[in-house]
C-alpha positions as a LaTeX table, in Angstrom:
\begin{tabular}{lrrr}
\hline
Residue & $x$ (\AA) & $y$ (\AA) & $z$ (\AA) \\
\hline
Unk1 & 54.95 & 68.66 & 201.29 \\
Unk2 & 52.87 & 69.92 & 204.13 \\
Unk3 & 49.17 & 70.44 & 204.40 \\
Unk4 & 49.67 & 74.13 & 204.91 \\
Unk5 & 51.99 & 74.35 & 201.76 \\
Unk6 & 49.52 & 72.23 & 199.80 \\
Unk7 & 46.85 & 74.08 & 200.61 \\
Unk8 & 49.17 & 77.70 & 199.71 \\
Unk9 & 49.44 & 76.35 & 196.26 \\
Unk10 & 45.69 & 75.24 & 195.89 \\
Unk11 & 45.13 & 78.10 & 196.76 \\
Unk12 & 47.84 & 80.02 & 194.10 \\
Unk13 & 46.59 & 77.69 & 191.53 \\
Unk14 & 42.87 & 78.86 & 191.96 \\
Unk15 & 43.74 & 82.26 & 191.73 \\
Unk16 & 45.27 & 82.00 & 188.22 \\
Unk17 & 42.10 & 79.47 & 187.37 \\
Unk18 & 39.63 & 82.44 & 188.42 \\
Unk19 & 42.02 & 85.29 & 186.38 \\
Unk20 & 42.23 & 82.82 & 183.42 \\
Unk21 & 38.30 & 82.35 & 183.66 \\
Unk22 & 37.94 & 86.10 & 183.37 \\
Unk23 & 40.12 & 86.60 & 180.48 \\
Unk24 & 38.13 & 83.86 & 178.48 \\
Unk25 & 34.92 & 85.53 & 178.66 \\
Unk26 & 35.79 & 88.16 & 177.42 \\
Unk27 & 34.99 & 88.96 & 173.65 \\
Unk28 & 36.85 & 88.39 & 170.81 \\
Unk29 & 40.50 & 86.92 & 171.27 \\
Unk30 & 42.33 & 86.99 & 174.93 \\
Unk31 & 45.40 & 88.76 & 175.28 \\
Unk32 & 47.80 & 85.58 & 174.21 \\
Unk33 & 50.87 & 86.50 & 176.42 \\
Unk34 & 48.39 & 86.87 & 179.57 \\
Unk35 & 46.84 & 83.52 & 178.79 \\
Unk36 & 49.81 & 81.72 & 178.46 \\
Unk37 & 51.27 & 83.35 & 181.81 \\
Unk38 & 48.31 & 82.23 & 183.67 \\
Unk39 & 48.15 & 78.43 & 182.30 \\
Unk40 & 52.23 & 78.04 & 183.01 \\
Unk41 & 51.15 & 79.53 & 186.25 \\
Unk42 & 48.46 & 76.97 & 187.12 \\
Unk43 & 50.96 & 74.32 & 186.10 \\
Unk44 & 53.62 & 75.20 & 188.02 \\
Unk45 & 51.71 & 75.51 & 191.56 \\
Unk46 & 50.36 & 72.03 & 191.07 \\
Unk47 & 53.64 & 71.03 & 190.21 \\
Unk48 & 54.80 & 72.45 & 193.64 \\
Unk49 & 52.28 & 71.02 & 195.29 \\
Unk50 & 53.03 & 67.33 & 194.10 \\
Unk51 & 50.10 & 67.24 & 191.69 \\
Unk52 & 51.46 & 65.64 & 189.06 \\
Unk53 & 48.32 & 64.70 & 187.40 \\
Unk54 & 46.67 & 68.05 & 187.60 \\
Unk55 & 49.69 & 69.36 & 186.08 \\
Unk56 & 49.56 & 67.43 & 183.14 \\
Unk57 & 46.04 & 68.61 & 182.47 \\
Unk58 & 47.34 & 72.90 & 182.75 \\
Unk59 & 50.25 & 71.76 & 180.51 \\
Unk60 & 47.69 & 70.51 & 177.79 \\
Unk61 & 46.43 & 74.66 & 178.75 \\
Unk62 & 49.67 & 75.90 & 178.52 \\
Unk63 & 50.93 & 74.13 & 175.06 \\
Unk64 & 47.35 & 75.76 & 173.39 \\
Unk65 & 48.54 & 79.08 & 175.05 \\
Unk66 & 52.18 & 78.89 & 173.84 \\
Unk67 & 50.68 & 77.81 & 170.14 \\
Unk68 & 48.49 & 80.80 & 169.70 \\
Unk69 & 51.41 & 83.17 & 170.86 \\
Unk70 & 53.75 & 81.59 & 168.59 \\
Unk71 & 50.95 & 81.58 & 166.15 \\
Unk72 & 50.99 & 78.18 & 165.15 \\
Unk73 & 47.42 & 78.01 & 165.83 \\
Unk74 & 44.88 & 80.41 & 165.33 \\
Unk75 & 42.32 & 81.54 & 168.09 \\
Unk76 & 39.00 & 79.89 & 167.34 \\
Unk77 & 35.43 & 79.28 & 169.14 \\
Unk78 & 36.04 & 76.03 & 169.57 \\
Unk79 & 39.44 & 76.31 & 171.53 \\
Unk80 & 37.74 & 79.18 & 173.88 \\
Unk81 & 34.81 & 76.47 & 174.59 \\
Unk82 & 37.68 & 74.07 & 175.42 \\
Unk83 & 39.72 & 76.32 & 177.62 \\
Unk84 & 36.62 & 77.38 & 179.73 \\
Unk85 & 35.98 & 73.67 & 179.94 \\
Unk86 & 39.21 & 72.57 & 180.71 \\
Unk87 & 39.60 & 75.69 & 183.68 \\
Unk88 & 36.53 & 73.82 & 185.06 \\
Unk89 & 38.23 & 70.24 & 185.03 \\
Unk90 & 40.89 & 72.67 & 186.80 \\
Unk91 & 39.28 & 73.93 & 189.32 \\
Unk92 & 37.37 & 70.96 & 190.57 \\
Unk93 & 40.15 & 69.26 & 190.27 \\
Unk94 & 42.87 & 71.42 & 192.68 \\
Unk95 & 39.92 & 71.50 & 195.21 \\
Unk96 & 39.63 & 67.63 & 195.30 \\
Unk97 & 43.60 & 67.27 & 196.27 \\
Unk98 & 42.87 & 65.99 & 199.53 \\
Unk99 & 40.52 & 63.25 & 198.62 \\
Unk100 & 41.53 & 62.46 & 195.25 \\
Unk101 & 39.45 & 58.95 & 193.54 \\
Unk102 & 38.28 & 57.65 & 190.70 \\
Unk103 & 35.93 & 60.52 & 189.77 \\
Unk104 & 39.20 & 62.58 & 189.62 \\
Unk105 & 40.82 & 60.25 & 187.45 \\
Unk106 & 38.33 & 60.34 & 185.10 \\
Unk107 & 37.57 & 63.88 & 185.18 \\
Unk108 & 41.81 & 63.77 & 184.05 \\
Unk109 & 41.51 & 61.29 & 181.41 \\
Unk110 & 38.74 & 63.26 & 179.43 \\
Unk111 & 40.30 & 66.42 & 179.81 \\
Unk112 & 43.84 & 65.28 & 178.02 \\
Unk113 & 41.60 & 63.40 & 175.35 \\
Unk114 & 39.33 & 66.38 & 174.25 \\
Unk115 & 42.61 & 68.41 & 173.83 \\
Unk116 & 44.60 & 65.09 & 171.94 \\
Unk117 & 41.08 & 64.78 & 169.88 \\
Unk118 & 41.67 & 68.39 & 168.84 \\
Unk119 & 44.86 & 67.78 & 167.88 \\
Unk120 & 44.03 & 64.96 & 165.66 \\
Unk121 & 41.01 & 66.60 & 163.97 \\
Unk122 & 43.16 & 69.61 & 163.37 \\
Unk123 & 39.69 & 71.96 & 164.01 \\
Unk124 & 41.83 & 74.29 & 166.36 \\
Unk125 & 42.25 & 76.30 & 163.19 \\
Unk126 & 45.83 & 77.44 & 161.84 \\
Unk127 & 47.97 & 80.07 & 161.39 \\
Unk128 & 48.45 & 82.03 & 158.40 \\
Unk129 & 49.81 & 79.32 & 155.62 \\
Unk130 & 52.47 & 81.72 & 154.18 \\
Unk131 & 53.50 & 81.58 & 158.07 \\
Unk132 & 52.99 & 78.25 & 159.40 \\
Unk133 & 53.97 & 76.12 & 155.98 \\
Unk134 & 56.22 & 72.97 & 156.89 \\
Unk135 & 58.63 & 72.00 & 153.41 \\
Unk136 & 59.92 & 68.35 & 153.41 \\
Unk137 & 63.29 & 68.44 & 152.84 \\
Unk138 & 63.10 & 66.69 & 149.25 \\
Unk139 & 61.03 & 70.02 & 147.87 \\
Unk140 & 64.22 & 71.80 & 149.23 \\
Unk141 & 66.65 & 69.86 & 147.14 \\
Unk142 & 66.96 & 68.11 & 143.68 \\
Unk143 & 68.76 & 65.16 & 145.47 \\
Unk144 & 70.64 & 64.42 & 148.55 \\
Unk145 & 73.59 & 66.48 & 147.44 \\
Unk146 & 72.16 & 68.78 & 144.82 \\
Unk147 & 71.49 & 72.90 & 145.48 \\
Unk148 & 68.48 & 74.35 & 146.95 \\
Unk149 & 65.08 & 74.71 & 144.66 \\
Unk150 & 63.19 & 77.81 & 144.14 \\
Unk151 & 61.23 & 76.77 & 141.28 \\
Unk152 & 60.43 & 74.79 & 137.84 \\
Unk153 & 60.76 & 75.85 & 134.31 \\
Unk154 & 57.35 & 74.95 & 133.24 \\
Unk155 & 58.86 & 71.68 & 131.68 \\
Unk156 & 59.23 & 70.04 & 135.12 \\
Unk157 & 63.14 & 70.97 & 135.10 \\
Unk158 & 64.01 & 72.93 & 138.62 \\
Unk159 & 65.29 & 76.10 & 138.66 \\
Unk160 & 68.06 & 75.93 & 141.56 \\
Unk161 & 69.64 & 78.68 & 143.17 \\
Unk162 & 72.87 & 78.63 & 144.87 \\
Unk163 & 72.15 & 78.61 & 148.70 \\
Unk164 & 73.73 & 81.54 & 149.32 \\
Unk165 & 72.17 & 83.46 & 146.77 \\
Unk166 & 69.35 & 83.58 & 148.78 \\
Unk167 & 70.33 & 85.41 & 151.73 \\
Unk168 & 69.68 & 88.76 & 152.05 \\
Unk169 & 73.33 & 90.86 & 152.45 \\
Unk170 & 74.48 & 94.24 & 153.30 \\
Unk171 & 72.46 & 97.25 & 152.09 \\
Unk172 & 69.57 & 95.02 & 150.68 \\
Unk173 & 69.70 & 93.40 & 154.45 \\
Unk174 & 69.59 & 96.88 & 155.71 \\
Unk175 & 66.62 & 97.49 & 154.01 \\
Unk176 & 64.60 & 94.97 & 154.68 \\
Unk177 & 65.49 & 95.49 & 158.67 \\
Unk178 & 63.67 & 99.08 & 158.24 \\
Unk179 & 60.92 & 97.80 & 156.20 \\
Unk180 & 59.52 & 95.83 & 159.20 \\
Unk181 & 58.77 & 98.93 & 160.55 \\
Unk182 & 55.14 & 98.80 & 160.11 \\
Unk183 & 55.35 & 95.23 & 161.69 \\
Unk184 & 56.81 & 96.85 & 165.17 \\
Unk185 & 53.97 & 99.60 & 165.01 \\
Unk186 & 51.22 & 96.58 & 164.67 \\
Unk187 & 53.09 & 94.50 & 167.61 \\
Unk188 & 53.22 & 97.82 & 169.69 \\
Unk189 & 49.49 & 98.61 & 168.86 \\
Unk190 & 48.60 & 95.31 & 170.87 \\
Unk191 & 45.90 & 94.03 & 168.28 \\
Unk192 & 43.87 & 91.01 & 167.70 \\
Unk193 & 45.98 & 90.59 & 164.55 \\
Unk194 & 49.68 & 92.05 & 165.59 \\
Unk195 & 52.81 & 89.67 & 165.48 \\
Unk196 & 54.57 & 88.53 & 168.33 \\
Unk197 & 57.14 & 90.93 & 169.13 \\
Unk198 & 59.65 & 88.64 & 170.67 \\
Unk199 & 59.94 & 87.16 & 166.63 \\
Unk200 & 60.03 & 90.55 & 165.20 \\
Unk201 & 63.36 & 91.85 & 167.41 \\
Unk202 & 64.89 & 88.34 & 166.02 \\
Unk203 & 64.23 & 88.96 & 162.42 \\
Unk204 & 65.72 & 92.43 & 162.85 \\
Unk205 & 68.65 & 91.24 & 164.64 \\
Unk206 & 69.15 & 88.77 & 161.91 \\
Unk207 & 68.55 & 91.24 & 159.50 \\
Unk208 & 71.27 & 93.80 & 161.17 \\
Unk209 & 73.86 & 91.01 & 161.28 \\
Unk210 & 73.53 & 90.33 & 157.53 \\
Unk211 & 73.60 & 93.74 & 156.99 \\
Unk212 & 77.36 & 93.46 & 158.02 \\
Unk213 & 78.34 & 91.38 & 155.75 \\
Unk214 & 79.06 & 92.44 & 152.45 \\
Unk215 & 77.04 & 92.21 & 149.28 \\
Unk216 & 77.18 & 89.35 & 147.31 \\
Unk217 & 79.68 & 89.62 & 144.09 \\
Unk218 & 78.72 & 88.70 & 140.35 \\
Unk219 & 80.91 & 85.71 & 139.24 \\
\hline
\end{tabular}
């Protein structure tokens, strides 16, 4: 790449530094879909520009980003002190393309550890646990080949369900499409605590589609 193109993308790549430093200081929780379009943008211009290694520090930015909007994390103190920190790292780092050294390298190596240390800790906080929940396969089933379990009897017998018993079919589908409702108005109202919209329209698709289909019949 030339000079003059490196330089274009330094230059693109500081912008979106200086708009994502903005957004951070303000208060309470930044405006998810803006902070992940920023950190994918500082990413992607150091990408263009060859920087490889700078990249992989705005992708640790970006995968934070894209975990708050899909709200696998939730926004905490600690995260905003290690976004501003890491938009630092950034922005020394795009300036010091042209006579990258060891103090670079460094600078790269601490930045991906205090995001992998996060990770491990598990202090970037998480999502709701109705919402985020992860159930190992052997909770699902009574063995390998057995039906799906919804519950116990109190004697330690499962209760199991046929599988299809638990979808949701034509007018009961129906209804549940209109009772998320509400859930659209919060996502439209924009605030700190409103779903992700792009989730929403799949549920009601879902929802619609089921609706369809016809109600399940009593054996």
């Amino acid at each position: 790449m030339s000079e003059r193109l490196n330089e274009y993308f330094a230059s693109e790549a500081t912008e979106y530094l200086d708009q994502l430093d903005r957004l951070l200081a303000l208060p309470g929780m930044p405006d998810p879909e803006a902070f992940l379009r920023l950190a994918t943008g500082v990413r992607g211009s150091a990408q263009m520009a060859g920087a490889e290694t700078v990249a992989g520090v705005a992708e640790r930015l970006e995968d934070a980003a894209r975990s708050i909007v899909s709200r696998n994390i939730a926004w905490s103190e600690e995260i905003r002190l290690l976004a501003h920190q890491t938009v630092e790292d950034l922005n020394l780092l795009v300036r010091a393309l042209n006579r990258w050294g060891e103090e670079e390298e460094r600078r790269v190596r601490e930045a991906i550890v205090r995001w992998e240390e996060l990770d491990d800790n598990g202090e970037g906080g998480d999502a709701d646990p109705e919402e985020s929940q992860v159930v190992s396969i052997d909770e699902l089933y009574f063995d390998d080949s057995g039906p799906h379990i919804l519950g116990g009897d109190g004697a330690g017998a499962p209760a199991t369900v046929p599988v299809d018993a638990l979808l949701l079919r034509g007018e009961a589908a129906l209804r549940a499409a209109l009772a998320l409702r509400p859930e659209f108005d919060r996502a439209a109202s924009g605030g700190e605590s409103a779903p992700p919209l792009p989730s929403l329209v799949d549920e009601l698709f879902d929802l619609l589609e089921l609706g369809l289909t016809s109600e399940p019949t009593e054996g």
